[in-house]
C-alpha positions in Angstrom: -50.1 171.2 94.9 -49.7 172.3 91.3 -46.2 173.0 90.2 -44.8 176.4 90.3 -44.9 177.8 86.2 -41.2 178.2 84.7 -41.8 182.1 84.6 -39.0 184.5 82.4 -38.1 186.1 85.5 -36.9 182.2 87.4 -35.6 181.2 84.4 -33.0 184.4 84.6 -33.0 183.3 88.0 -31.3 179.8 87.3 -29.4 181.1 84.3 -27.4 183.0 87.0 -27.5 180.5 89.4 -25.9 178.1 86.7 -23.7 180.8 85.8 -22.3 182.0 89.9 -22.7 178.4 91.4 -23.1 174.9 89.4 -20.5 175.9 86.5 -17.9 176.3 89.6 -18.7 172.3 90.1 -18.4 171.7 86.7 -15.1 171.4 84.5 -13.3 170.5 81.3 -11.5 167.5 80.7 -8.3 167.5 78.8 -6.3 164.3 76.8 -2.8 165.3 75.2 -3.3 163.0 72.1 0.5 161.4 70.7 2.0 163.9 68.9 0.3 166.9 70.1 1.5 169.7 72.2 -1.8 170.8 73.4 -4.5 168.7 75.4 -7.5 168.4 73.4 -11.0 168.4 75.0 -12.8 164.9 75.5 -15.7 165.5 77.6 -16.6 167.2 80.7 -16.5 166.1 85.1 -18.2 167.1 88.0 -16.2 167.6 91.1 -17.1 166.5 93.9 -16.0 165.7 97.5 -17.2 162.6 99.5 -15.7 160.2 102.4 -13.4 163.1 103.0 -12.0 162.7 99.5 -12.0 164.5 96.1 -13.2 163.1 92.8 -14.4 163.6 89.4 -17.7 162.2 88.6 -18.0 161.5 84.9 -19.1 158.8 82.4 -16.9 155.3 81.4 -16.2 156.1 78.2 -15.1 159.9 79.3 -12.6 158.3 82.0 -11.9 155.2 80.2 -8.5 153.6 81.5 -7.7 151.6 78.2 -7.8 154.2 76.1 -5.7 156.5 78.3 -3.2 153.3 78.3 -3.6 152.9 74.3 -2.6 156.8 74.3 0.5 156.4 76.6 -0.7 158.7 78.5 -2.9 158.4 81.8 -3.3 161.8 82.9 -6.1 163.6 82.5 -5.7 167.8 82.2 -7.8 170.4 83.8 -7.1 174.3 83.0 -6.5 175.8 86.3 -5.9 179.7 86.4 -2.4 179.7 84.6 -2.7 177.2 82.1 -3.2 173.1 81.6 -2.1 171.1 84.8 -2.2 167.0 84.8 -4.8 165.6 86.9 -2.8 162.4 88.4 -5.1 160.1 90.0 -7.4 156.7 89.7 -10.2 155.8 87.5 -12.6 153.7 88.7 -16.1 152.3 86.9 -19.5 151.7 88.1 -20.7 148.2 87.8 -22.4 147.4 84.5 -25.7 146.1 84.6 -26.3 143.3 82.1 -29.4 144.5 80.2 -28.4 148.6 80.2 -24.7 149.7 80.6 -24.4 152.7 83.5 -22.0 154.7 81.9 -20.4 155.9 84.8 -17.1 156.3 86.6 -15.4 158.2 88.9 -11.7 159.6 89.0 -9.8 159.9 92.3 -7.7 163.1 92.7 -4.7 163.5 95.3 -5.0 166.1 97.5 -2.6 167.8 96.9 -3.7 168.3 93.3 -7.7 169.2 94.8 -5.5 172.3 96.6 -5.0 173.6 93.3 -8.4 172.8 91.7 -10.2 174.3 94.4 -8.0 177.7 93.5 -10.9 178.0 90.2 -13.5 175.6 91.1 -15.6 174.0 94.3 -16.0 170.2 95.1 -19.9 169.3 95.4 -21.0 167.9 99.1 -23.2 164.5 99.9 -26.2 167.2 100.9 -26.4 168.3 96.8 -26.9 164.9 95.6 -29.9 163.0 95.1 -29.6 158.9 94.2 -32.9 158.7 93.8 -35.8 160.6 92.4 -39.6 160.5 90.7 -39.6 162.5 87.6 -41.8 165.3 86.9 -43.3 166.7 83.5 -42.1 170.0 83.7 -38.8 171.3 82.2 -36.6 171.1 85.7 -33.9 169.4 84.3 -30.9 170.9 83.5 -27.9 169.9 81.5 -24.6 171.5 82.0 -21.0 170.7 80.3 -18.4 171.7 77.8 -19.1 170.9 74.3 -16.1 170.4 72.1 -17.0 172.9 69.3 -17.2 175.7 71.6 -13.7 175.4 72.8 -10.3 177.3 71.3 -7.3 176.0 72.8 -4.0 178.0 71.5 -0.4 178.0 72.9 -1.3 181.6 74.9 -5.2 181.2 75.2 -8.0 178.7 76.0 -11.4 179.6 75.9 -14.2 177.2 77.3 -17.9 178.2 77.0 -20.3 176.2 79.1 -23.4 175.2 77.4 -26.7 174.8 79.6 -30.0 173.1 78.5 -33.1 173.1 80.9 -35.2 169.9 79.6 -38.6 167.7 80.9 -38.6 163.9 80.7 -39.1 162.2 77.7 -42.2 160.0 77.4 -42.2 156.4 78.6 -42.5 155.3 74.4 -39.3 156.6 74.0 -37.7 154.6 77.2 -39.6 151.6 75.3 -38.7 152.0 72.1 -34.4 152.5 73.1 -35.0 149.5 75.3 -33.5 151.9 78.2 -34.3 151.1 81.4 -35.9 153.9 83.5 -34.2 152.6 87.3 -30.7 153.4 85.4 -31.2 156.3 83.1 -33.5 159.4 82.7 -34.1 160.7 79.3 -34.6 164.1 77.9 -36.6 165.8 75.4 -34.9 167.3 73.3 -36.4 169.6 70.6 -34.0 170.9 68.6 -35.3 174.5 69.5 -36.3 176.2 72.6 -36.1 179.5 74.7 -32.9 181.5 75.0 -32.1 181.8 79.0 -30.1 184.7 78.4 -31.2 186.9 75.5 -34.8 185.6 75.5 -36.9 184.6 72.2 -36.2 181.6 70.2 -33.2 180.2 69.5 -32.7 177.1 67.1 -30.1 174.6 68.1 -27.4 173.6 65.6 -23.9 171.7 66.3 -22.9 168.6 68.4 -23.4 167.1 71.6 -19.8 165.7 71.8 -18.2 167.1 74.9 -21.6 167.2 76.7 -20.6 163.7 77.9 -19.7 163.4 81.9 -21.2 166.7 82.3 -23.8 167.0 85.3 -28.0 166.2 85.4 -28.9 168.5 88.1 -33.0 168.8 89.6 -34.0 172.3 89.8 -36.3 172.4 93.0 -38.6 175.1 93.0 -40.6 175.9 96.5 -42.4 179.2 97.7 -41.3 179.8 101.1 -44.1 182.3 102.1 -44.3 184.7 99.0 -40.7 183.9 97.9 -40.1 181.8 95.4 -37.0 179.6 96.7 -34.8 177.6 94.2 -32.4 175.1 94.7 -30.4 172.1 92.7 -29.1 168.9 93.6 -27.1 166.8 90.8 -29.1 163.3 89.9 -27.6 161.9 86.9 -24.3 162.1 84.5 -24.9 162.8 81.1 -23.8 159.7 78.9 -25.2 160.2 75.1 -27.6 161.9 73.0 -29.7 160.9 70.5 -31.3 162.1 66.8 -33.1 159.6 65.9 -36.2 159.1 65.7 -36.7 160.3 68.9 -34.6 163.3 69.9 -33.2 163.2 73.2 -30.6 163.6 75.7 -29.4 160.5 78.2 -28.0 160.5 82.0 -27.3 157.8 84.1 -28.5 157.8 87.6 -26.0 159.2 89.9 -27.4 156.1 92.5 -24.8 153.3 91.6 -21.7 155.7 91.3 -22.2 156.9 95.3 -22.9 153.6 96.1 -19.5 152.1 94.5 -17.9 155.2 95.7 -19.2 154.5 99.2 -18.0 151.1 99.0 -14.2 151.9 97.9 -11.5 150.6 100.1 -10.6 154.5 100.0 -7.5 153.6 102.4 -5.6 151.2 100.1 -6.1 153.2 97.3 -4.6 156.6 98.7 -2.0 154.7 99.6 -0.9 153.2 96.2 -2.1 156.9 94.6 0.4 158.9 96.5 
C-alpha cells in the first residue's frame, strides 16, 4: 500500500492537532541559576504517566543530577497557571551503551505536585508510546519543544512559544558517517528550510536548537478508515542534539530503553524516600 501524500489540508490537520493535544504533553523546563531571581529555561520534558506514576521523560544532560548539585539547587521549575512552581522529585538515567550514549532520563514527580501540573497540562498513557519502530521515507516525524530563544521570562510575564518541525529520516550515510547507531537513535533531515504549517509557503530557518533538547519524537500515523483520512501520534524517541555539519540533522534517542528502566524501577522504595 503506497503511503498516503502529506497533503496542505493534513498538514493543517496535525498543525492543530500539535497545537489542541501533543503541546498539552509537552512542557518547559526551568533552573534558577545562583544569583538569579528568575528560572532560566534549560530544555524541554514530556510528561507522562506509567506504573500508576507521573514522570518527566527527557534527555541526561537536560536532567542531569550533578549539575543541579554543582548549582545548589535540585529542583527543577515548571510554569503552572500562576507563575514558576519547583518540581521536587528524582532523576533517574537510562543505561549508557558503550559504543553510543542514550541520552536519556526520566524525572519522578510526587503526586501531589502531578495535581498541580495536570491543572495546565496532561500526562501521556503506555497506549501512545511506541519502543520500537521501522522508519519510513516520508516526513512523519515530528519534533516538538521549547527552544530558548523564543522564551521572555520577566518578574510579571513569561511567554513560551512551542516550536514544531515535521521531518523524514536521514539516509543511512549519514548514521555511518556520525558513527550513530540506528537500534538507539533515529536521525532527522534537516534542511534548513521547508513549509510553513501555519501560514503556508516557504519559510527559511534561522536561530538555535538549544532548548529543543528533552522535547518529544512523536510518529504521525496516517490511515484511511473508509474515505476518512484518520491521524494519530504515538511518541518514539527524545530529542537529544542537532547537528550542522556536514550533514544537517536533528537526533532522538529511542524511547525503548527509558520504558524499559522505568519498568524496571523499584517504584515502591523510591516513593518512599521521595515523599
Amino acid at each position: 500500500m503506497e503511503p498516503l501524500a502529506l497533503t496542505a489540508e493534513l498538514l493543517k490537520r496535525i498543525t492543530i492537532d500539535v497545537d489542541n493535544k501533543l503541546i498539552k504533553y509537552t512542557c518547559q523546563l526551568h533552573r534558577m541559576l545562583p544569583g538569579e531571581s528568575l528560572p532560566s529555561p534549560s530544555g524541554s520534558g514530556v510528561l507522562a504517566q506509567l506504573r500508576g506514576q507521573y514522570f518527566i521523560l527527557s534527555a541526561s544532560h537536560v536532567l542531569d543530577k550533578d549539575m543541579m548539585e554543582r548549582r545548589k539547587d535540585t529542583s527543577l521549575y515548571i510554569f503552572i497557571e500562576d507563575g514558576f512552581h519547583a518540581i521536587p522529585g528524582m532523576s533517574m538515567n537510562s543505561p549508557h551503551e558503550p559504543a553510543n550514549e542514550i541520552d536519556l532520563s526520566c524525572y519522578l514527580i510526587r503526586p501531589d505536585i502531578a495535581r498541580k501540573l495536570i491543572k495546565s497540562y496532561e500526562f501521556l498513557t503506555i497506549e501512545k508510546i511506541v519502543t520500537s519502530i521501522e522508519l519510513v521515507n516520508t516526513p512523519q516525524y515530528c519534533v516538538l519543544g521549547y527552544r530558548e530563544e523564543n522564551t521572555r521570562i520577566e518578574k510579571e510575564s513569561y511567554y513560551a512559544q512551542p516550536s514544531m518541525y515535521l521531518l523524514k529520516p536521514s539516509s543511512d550515510k549519514v548514521y555511518t558517517n556520525y558513527k550513530i547507531s540506528k537500534s538507539n537513535s533515529i536521525l532527522l533531515e534537516m534542511r534548513g528550510k521547508g513549509s510553513d504549517m501555519k501560514k503556508g509557503g516557504e519559510k527559511k530557518f534561522s536561530g538555535s536548537f538549544y532548548g529543543l533538547s528533552g522535547g518529544g519524537l512523536w510518529f504521525v500515523d496516517i490511515s484511511k478508515k473508509d474515505t476518512e483520512v484518520v491521524l494519530d501520534y504515538f511518541l518514539i524517541g527524545i530529542m537529544t542534539q542537532f547537528n550542522k555539519g556536514k550533514f544537517y540533522y536533528l537526533k532522538g534517542d529511542r524511547i525503548g530503553p527509558l520504558i524499559e528502566r522505568i519498568f524496571r524501577l523499584p517504584i515502591d522504595s523510591i516513593m518512599q524516600r521521595l515523599i
